[in-house]
Backbone bond lengths (Angstrom), bond angles and torsions (degrees), N, CA, C in turn:
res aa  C-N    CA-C-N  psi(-1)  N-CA   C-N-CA  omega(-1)  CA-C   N-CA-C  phi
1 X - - - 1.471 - - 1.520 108.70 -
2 X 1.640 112.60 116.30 1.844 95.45 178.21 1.668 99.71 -135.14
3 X 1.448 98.87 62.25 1.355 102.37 165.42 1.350 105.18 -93.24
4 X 0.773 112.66 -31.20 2.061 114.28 -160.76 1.652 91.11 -60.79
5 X 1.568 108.45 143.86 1.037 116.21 145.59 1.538 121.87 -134.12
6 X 1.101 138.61 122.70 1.919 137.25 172.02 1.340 111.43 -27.19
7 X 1.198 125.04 -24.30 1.576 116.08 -162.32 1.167 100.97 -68.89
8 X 1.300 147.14 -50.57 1.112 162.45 -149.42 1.643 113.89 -67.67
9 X 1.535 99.16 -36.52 1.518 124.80 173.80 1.381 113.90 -91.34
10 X 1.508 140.68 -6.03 1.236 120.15 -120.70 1.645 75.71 -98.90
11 X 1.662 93.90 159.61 1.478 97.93 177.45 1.554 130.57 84.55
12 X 1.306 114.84 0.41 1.328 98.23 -160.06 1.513 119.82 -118.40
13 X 1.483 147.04 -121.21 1.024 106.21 -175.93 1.547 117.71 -121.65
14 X 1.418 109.52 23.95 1.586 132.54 138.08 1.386 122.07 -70.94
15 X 1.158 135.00 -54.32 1.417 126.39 167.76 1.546 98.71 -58.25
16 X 1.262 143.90 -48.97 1.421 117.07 -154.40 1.416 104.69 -72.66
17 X 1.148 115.69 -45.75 1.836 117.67 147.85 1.611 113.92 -19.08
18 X 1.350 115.68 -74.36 1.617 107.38 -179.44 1.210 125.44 -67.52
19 X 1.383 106.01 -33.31 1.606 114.52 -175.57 2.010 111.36 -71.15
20 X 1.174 95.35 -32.43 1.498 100.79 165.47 1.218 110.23 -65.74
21 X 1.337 141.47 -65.51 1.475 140.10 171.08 1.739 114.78 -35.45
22 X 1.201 89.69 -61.34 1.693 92.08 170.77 1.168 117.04 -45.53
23 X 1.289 123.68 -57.08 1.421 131.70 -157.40 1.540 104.57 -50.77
24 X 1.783 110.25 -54.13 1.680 119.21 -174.27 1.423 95.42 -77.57
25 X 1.262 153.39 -37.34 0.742 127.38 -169.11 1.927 120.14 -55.36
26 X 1.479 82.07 -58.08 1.924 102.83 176.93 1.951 103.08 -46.23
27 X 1.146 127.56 -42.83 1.320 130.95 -145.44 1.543 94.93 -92.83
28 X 1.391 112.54 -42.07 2.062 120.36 156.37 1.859 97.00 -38.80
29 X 1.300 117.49 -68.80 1.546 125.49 -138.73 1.830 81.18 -73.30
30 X 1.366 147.27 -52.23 1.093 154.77 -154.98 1.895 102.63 -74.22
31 X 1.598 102.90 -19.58 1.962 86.15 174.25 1.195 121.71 -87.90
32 X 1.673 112.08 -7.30 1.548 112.96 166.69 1.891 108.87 -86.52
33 X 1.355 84.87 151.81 1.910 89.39 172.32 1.139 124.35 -68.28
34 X 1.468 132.42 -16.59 1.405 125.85 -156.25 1.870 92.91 -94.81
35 X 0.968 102.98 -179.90 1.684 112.03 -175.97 1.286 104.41 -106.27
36 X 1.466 106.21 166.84 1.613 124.23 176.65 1.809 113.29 -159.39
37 X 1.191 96.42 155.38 1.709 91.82 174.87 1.524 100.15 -108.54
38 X 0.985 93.20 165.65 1.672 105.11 174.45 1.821 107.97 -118.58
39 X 0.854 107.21 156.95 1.620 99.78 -156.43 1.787 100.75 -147.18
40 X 1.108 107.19 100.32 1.936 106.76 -169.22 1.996 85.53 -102.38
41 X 1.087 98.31 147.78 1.933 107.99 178.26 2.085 88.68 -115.73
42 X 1.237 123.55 -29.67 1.245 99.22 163.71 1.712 114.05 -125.63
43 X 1.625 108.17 104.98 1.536 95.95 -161.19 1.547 88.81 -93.23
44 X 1.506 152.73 -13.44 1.017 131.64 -171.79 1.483 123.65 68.18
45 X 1.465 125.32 -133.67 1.586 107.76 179.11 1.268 86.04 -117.73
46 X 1.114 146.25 39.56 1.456 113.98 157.37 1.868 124.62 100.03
47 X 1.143 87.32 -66.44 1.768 110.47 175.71 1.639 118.77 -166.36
48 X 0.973 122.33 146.98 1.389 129.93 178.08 1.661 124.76 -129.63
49 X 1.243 104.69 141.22 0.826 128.00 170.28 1.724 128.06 -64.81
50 X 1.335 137.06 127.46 1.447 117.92 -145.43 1.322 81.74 -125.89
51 X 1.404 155.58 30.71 1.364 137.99 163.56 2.151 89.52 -133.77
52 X 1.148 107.23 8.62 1.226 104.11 167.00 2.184 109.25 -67.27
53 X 0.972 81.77 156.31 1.731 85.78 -177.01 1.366 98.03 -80.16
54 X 1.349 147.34 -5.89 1.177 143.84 158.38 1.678 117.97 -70.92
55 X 1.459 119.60 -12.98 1.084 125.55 -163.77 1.776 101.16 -122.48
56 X 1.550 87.73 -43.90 1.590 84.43 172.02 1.708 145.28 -72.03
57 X 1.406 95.90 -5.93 1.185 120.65 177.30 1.580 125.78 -43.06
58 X 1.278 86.26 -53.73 1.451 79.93 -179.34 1.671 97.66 -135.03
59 X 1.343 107.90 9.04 1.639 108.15 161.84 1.859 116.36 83.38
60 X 1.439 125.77 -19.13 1.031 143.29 -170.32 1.435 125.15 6.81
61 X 1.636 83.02 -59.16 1.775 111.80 -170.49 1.920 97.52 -73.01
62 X 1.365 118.54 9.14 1.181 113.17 174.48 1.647 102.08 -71.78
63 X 0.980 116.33 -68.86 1.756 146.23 178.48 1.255 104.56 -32.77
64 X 1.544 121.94 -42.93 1.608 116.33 -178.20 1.276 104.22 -135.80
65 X 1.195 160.53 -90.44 1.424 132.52 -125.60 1.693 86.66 -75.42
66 X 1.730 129.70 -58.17 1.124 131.38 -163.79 1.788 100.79 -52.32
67 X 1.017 138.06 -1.86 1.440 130.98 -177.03 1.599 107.15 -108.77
68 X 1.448 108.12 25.46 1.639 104.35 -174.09 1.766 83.50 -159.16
69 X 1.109 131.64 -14.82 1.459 124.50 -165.28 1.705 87.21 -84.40
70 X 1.574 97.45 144.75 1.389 122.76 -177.78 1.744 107.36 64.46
71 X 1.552 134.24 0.26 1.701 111.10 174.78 1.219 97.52 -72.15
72 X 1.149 98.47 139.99 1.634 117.66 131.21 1.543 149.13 -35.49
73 X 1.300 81.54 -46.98 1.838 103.22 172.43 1.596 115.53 -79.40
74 X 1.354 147.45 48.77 1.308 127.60 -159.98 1.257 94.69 -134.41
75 X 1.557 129.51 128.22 1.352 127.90 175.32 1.630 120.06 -83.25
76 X 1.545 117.67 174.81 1.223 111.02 -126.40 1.616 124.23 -68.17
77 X 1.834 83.53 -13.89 1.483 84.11 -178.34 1.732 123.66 -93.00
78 X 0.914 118.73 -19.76 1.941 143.42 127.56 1.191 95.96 -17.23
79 X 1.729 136.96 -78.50 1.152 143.52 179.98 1.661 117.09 -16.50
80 X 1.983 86.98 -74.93 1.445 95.96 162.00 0.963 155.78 -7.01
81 X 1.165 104.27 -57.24 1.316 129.22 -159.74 1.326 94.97 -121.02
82 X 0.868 157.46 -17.15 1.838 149.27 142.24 1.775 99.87 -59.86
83 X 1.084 118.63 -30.31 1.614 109.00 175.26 1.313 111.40 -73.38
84 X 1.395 135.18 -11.41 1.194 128.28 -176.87 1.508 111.32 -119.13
85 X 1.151 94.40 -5.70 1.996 100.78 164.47 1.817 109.60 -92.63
86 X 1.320 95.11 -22.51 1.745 107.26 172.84 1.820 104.41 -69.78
87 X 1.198 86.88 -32.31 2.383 78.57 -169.82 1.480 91.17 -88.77
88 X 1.329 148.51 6.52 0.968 120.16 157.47 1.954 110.27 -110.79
89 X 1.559 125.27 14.48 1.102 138.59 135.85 1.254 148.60 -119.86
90 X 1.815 98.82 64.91 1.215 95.33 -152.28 1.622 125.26 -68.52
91 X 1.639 116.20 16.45 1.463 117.73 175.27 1.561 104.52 -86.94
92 X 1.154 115.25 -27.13 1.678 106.04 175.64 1.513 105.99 109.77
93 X 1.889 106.66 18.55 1.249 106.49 172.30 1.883 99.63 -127.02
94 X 1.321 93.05 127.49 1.282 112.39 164.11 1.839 115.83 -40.11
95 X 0.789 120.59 91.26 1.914 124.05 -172.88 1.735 104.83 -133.25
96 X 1.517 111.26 -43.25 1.085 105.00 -173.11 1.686 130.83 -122.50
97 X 0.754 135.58 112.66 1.837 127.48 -166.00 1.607 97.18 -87.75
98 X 1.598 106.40 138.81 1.906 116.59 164.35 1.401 102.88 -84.81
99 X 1.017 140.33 121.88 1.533 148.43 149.31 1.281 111.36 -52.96
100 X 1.443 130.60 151.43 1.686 120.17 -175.95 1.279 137.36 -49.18
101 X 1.409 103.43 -24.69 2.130 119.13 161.02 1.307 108.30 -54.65
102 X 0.983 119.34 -51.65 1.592 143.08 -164.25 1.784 108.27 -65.05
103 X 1.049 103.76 -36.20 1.709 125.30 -167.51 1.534 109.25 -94.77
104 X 1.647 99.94 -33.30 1.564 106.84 -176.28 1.669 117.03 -98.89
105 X 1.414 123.38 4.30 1.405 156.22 -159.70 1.689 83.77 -111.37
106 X 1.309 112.50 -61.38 1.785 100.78 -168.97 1.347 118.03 -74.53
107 X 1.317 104.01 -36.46 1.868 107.54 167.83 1.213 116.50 -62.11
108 X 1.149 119.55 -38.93 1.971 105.79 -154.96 1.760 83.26 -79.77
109 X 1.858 77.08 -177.74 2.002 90.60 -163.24 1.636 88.25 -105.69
110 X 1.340 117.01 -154.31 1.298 125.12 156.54 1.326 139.25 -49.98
111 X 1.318 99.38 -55.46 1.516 105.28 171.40 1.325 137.00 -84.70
112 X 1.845 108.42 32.82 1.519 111.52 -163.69 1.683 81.57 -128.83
113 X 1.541 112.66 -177.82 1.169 104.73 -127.29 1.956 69.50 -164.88
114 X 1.587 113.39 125.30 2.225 127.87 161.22 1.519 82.43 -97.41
115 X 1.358 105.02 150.71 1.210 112.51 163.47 2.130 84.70 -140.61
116 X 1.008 108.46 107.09 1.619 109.67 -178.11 1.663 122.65 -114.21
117 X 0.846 124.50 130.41 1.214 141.57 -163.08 1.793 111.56 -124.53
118 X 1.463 114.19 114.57 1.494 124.67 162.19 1.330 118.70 -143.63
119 X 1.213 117.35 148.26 1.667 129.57 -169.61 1.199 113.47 -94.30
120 X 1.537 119.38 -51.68 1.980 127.34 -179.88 1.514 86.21 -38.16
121 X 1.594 102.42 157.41 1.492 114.06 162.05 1.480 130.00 -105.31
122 X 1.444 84.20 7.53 1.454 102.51 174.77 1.654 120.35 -95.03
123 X 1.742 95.79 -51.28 1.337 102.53 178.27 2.169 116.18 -58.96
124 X 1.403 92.35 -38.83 1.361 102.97 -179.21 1.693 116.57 -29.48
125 X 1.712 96.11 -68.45 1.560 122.89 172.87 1.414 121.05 -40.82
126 X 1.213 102.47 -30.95 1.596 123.16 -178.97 1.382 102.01 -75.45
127 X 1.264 100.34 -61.75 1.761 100.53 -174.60 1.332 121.19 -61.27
128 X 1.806 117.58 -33.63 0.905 121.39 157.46 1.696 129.22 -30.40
129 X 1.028 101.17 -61.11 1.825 122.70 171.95 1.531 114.28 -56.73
130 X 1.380 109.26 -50.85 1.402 110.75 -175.68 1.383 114.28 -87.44
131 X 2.050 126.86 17.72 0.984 147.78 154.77 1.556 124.77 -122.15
132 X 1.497 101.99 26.15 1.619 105.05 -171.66 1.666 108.61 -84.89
133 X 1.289 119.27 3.14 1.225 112.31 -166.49 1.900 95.98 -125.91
134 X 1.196 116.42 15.33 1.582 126.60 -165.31 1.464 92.95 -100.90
135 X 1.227 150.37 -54.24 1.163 121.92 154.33 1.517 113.59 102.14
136 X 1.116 134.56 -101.31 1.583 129.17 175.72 1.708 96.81 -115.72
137 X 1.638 114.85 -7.97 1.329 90.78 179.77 1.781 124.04 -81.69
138 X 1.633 111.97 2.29 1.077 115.73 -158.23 1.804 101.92 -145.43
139 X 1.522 114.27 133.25 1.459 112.13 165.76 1.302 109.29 -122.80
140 X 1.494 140.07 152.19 0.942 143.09 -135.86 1.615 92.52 -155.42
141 X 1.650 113.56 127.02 1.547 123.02 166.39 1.574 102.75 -129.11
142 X 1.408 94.89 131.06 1.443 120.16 153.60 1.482 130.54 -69.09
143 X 1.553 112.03 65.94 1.371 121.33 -153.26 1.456 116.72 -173.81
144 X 1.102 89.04 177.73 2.004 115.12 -179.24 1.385 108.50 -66.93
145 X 1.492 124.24 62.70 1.669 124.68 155.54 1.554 119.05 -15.61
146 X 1.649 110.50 -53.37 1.671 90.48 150.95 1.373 156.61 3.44
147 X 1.775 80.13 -80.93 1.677 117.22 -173.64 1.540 111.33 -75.57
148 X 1.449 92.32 -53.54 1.453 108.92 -160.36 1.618 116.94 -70.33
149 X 1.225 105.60 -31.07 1.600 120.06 173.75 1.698 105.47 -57.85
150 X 1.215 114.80 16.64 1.736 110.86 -175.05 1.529 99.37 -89.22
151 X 1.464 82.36 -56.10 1.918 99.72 -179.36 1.357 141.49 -46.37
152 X 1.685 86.21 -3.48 1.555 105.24 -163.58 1.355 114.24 -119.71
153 X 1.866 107.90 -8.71 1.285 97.51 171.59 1.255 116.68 -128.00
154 X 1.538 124.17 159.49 1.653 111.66 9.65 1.421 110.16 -80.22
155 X 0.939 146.00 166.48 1.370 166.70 -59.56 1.731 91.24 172.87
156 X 1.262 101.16 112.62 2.370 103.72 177.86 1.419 95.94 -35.24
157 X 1.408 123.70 -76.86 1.237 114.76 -163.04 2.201 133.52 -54.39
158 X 1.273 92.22 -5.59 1.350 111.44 -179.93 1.463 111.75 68.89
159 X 1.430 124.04 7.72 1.291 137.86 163.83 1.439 115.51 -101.39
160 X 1.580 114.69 147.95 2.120 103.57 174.01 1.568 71.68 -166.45
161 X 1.528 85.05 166.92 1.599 121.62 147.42 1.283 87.69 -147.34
162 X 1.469 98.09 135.64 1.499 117.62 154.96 1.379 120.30 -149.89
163 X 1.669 97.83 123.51 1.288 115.96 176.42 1.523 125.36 -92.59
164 X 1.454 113.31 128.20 1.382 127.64 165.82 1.459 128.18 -81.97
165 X 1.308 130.23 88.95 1.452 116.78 176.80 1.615 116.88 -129.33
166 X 1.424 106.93 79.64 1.790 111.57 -161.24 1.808 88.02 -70.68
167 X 1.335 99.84 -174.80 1.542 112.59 160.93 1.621 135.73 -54.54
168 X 1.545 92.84 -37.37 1.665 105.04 -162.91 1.528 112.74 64.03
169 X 1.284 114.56 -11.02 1.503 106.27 -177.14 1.772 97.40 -55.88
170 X 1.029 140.81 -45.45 1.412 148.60 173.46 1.939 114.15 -64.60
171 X 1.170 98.89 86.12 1.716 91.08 -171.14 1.150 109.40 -47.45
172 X 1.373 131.69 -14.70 1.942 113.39 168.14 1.272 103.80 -54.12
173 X 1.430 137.66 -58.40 1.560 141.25 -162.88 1.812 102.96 -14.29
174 X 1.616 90.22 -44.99 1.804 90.00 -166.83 1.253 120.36 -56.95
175 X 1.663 97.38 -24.46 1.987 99.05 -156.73 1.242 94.10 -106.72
176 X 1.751 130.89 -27.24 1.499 129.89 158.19 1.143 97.76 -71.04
177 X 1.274 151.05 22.23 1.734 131.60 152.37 1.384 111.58 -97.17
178 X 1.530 106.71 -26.92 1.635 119.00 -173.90 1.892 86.61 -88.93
179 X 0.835 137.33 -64.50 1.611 136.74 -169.19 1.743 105.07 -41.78
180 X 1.113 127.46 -43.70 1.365 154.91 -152.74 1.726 102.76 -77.85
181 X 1.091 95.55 -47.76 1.188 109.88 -172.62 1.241 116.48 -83.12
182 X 1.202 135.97 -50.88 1.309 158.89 164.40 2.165 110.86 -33.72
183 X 1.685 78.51 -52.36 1.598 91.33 172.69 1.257 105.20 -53.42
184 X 1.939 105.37 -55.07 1.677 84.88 -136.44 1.830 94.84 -96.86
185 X 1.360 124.65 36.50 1.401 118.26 160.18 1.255 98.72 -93.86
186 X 1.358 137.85 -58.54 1.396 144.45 169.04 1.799 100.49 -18.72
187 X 1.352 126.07 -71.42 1.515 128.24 173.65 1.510 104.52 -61.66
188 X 0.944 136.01 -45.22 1.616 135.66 -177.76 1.290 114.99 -167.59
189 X 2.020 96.66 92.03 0.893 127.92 179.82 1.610 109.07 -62.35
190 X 1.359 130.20 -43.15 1.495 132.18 -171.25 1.792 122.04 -67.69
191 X 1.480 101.62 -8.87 1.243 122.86 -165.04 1.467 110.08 -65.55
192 X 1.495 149.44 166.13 1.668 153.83 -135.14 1.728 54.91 -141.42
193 X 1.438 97.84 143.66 1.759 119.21 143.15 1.177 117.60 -177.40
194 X 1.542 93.10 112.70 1.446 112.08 -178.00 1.811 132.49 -96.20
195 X 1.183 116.86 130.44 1.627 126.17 -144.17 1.953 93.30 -115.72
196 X 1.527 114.29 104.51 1.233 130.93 147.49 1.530 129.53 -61.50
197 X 1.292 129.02 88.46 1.344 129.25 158.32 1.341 134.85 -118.04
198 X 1.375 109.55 138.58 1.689 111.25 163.27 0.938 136.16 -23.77
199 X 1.202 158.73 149.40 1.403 147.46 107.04 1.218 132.10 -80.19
200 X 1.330 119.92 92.56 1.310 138.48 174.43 1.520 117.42 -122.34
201 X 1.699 103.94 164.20 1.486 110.15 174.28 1.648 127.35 -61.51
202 X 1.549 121.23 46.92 1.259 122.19 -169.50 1.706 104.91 -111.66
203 X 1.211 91.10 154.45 1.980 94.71 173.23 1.351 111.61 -45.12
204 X 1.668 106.85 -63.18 1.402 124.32 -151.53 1.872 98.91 -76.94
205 X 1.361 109.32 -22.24 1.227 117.00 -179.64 1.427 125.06 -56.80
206 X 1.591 92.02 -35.42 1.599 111.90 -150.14 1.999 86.40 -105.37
207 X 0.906 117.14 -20.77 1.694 119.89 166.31 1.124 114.49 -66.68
208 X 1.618 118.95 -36.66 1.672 111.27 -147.52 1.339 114.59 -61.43
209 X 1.277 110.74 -70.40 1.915 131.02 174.70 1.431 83.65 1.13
210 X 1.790 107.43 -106.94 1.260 108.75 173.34 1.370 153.71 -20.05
211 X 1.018 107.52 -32.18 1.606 115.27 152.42 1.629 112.25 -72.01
212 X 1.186 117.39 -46.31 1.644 114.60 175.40 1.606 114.47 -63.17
213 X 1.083 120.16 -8.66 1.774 123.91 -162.82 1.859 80.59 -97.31
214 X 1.550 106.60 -29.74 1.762 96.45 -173.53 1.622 131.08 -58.26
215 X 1.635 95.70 -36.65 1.379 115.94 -174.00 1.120 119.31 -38.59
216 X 1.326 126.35 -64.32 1.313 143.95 -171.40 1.817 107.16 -130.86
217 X 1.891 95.86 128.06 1.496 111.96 -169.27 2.091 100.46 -41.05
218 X 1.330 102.02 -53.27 1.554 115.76 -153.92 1.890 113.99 -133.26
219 X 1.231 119.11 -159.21 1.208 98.78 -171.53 1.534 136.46 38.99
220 X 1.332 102.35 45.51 1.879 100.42 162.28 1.189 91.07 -127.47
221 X 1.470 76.69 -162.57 1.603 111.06 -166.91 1.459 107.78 -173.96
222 X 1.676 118.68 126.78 0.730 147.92 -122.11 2.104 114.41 -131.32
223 X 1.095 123.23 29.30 1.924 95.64 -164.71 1.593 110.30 -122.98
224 X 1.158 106.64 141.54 1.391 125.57 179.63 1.476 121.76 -100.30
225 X 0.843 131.29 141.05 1.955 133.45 161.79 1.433 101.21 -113.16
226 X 0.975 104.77 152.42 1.845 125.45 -172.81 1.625 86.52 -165.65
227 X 1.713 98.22 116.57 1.299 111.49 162.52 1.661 138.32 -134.73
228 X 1.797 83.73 40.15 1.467 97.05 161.71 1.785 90.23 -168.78
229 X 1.831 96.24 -154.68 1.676 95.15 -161.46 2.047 65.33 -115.60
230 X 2.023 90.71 159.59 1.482 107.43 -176.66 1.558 91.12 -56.44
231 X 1.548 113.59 148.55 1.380 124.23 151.28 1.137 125.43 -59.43
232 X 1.736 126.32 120.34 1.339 128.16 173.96 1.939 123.84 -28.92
233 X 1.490 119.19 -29.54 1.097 112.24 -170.48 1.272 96.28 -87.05
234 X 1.466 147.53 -17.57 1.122 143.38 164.27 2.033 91.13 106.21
235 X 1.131 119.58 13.48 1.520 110.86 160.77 1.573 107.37 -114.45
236 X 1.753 103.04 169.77 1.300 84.50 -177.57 1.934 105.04 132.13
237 X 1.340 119.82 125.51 1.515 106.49 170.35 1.447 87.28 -117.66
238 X 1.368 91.24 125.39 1.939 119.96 177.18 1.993 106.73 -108.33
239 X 1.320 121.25 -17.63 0.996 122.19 156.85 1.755 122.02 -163.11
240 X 1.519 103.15 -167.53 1.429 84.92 171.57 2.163 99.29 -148.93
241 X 0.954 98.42 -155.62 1.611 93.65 178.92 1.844 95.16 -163.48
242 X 1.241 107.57 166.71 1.875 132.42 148.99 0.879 121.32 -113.65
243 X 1.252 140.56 152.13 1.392 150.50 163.29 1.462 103.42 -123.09
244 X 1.592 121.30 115.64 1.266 97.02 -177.33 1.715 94.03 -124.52
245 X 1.408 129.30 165.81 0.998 132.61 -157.51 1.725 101.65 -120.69
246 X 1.378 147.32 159.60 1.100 143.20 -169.60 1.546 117.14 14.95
247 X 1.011 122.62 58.49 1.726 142.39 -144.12 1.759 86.87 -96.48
248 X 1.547 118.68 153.49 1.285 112.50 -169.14 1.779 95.21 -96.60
249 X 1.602 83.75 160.51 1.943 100.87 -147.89 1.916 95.31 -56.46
250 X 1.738 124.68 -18.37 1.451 105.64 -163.99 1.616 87.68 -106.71
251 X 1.309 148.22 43.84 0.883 130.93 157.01 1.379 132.96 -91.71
252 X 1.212 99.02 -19.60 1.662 113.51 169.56 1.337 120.03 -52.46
253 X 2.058 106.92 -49.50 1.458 122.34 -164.85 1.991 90.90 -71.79
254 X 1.412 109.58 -45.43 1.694 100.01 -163.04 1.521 101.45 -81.86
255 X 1.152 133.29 5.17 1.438 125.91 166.51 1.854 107.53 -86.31
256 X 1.462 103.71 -42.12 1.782 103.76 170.30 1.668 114.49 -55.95
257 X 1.352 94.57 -25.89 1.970 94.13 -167.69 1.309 90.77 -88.97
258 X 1.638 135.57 -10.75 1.275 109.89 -157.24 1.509 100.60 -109.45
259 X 1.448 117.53 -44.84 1.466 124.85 -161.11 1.624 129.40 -57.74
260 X 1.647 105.00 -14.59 1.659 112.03 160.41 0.930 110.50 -51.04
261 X 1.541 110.36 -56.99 2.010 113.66 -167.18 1.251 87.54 -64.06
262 X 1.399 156.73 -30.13 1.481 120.80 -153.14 1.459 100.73 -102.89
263 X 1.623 116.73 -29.27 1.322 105.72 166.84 1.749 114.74 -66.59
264 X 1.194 116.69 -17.97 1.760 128.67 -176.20 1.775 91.33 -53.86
265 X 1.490 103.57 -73.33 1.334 110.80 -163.94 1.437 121.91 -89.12
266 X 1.541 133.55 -17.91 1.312 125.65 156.33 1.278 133.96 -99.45
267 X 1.137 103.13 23.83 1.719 115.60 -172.00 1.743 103.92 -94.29
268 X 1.043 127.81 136.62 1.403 138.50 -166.22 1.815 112.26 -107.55
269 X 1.085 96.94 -14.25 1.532 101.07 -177.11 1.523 108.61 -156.01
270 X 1.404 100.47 170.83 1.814 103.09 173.55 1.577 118.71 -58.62
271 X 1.592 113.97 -14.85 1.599 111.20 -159.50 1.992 84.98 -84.78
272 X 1.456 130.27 -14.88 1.607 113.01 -170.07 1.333 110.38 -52.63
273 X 1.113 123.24 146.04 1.288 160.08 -177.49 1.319 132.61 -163.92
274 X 1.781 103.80 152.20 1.579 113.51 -173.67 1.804 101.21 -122.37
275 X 1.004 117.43 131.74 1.683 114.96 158.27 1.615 126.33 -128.80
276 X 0.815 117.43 140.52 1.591 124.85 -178.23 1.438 109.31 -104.86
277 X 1.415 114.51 152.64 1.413 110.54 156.10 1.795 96.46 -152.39
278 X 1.380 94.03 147.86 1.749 93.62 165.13 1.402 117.43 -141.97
279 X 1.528 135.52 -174.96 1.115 139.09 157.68 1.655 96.04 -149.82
280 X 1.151 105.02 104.94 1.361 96.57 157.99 1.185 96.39 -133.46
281 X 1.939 106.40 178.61 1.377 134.72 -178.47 0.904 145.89 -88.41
């Protein structure tokens, strides 16, 4: 299926969810010296543009990043992640959103290593452009992140994070996210991999969590935002969650300190809520 495109979404209050996760995760992997690649199976275009008619449509990024851009009040990991939506505006006007390539391109150092992967033939071209100046730090496939993420692990440096966050518009996504995963601990078991999903009124939707808690006995990590109650027609993304897998040991504590404020300020009704779960070792 390669209708989906991110623009449409970009910004809103699922990415600030992932992009927060991302952010600590990458900034953990960057205080040791040795290198790592980061490895996205759906990188999308890269970055977007928010007065594009793909973005403006239905406005998204109003609801979440624009409902935290410019406070004052936002703790540290909120911070974060407004510092890296700030270097790609540096006048102090909200115009442009970084997509997770975009975010993970400014963090790493020299010696780390995007390895990015997208299928649309549109988004590809895009990313292409908005990686024309990346150079040896970044390789780029026109393809099945799926598939292609085989080839890559483990990873030269024996370090990765790699994040999975397809559309789901395709109900396989769920069972190629659970298949995907499964593989690539078997090839590199030690590896960070972190899993973006919806929360919506779908079968496969309402299974996944649980199937992801199966993979591996211990070592996850677990948190969701929901910032309203499901919509009566049963369409609709009312929240979203991560699952991240060998997740670094302080992410648990700065996701508890952080997720009030985000249910505080993007929650739309009395039903918002945050939940955690973990097992680690």
């Amino acid at each position: 299926m390669l209708s989906y495109r991110h623009a449409f979404h970009a910004g809103n209050h699922a990415d600030v969810l992932k992009h927060l996760v991302m952010i600590q995760i990458l900034e953990y992997m960057t205080q040791k010296d040795k290198p790592f690649w980061y490895i996205d199976t759906h990188a999308g275009a890269g970055a977007y543009a928010l007065d594009s008619a793909e973005a403006a449509k239905n406005a998204e990024f109003a609801s979440g990043i624009g409902r935290i851009w410019g406070r004052k009040d936002a703790p540290d990991a909120v911070k974060d992640l407004l510092k890296e939506v700030r270097h790609v505006n540096p006048d102090g006007k909200l115009r442009y959103y970084p997509g997770s390539p975009y975010m993970a391109w400014h963090l790493m150092r020299e010696q780390d290593r995007l390895r990015l992967f997208e299928k649309h033939p549109t988004e590809i071209n895009v990313l292409r452009d908005n990686f024309r100046d990346a150079g040896r730090w970044a390789m780029l496939y026109a393809g099945d992140g799926f598939e292609g993420i085989k080839a890559l692990l483990p990873p030269a440096p024996r370090r990765g994070f790699v994040l999975i966050d397809p559309s789901y518009e395709d109900k396989r996504d769920y069972s190629r996210t659970i298949e995907t995963l499964e593989e690539s601990l078997k090839r590199f078991a030690t590896g960070t991999y972190a899993v973006w999903y919806p929360q919506v009124q779908r079968p496969e939707a309402q299974r996944f969590p649980e199937q992801l808690k199966k993979i591996q006995q211990s070592d996850w990590l677990h948190v969701t935002l929901a910032v309203n109650a499901p919509s009566t027609d049963g369409y609709g993304l009312h929240g979203s969650g991560m699952f991240i897998l060998n997740p670094p040991y302080k992410l648990a504590a700065t996701l508890r300190d952080t997720m009030p404020y985000l249910v505080d300020v993007l929650g739309t009704d009395e039903t918002a809520k945050f939940e955690i779960e973990s097992r680690l070792s």
